[in-house]
C-alpha positions as CSV (number, residue, x, y, z in Angstrom):
1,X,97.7,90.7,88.1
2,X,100.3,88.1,86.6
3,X,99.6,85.7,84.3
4,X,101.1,83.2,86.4
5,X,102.9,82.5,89.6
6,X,106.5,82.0,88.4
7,X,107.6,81.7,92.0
8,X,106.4,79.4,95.0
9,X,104.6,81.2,97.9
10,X,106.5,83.9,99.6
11,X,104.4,85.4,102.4
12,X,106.5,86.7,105.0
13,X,109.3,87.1,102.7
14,X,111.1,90.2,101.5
15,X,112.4,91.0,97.8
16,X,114.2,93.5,96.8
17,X,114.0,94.3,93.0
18,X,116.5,96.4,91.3
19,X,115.1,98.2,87.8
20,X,111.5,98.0,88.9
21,X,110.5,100.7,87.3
22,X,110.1,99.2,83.8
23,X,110.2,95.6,82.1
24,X,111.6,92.9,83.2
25,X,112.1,94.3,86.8
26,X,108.6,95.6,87.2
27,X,107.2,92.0,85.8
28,X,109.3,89.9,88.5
29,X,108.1,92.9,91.1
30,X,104.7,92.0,90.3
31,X,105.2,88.2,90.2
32,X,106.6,88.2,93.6
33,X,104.1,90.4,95.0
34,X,101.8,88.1,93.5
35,X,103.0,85.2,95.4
36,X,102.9,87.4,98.6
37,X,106.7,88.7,98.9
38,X,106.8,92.1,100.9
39,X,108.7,94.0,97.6
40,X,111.2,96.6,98.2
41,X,111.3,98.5,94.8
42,X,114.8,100.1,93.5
43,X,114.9,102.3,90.8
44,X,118.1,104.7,89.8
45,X,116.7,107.0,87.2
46,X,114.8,110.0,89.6
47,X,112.6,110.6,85.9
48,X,111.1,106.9,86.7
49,X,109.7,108.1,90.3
50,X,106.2,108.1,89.1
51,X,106.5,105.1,87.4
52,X,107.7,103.2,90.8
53,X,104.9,105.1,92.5
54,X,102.5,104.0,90.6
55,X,103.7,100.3,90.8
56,X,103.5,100.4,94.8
57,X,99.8,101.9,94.6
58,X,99.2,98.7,92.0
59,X,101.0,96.2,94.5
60,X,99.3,97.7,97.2
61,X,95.7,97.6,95.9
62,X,96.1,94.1,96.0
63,X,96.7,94.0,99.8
64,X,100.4,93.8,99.5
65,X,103.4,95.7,100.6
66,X,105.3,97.8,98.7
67,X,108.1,100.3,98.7
């Protein structure tokens, strides 16, 4: 999980993060799943599919929302 909570709690809150399939993107996805934002993850390269797939099982293993 993230190192730390850069953002304030978020449950029952929705973020949508554009680029989530690789740096900076996927950190702030994971940082505001962390704090318990329901993430909406954007990616616009089809190659990176697996790598958003793989970032909603990670979010969701945590007991979070992803998608």
């Amino acid at each position: 999980m993230a190192i730390g909570n850069a953002f304030a709690n978020l449950e029952g809150r929705r973020a949508v993060v554009t680029g989530a399939s690789s740096g900076i993107g996927r950190a702030i996805a994971r940082e505001l799943a962390t704090a318990g934002a329901q993430v909406v993850l954007h990616y616009a390269n089809a190659a990176r599919r697996s790598q958003i797939e793989q970032l909603a099982s990670e979010i969701r293993s945590w007991g979070r929302s992803a998608a």
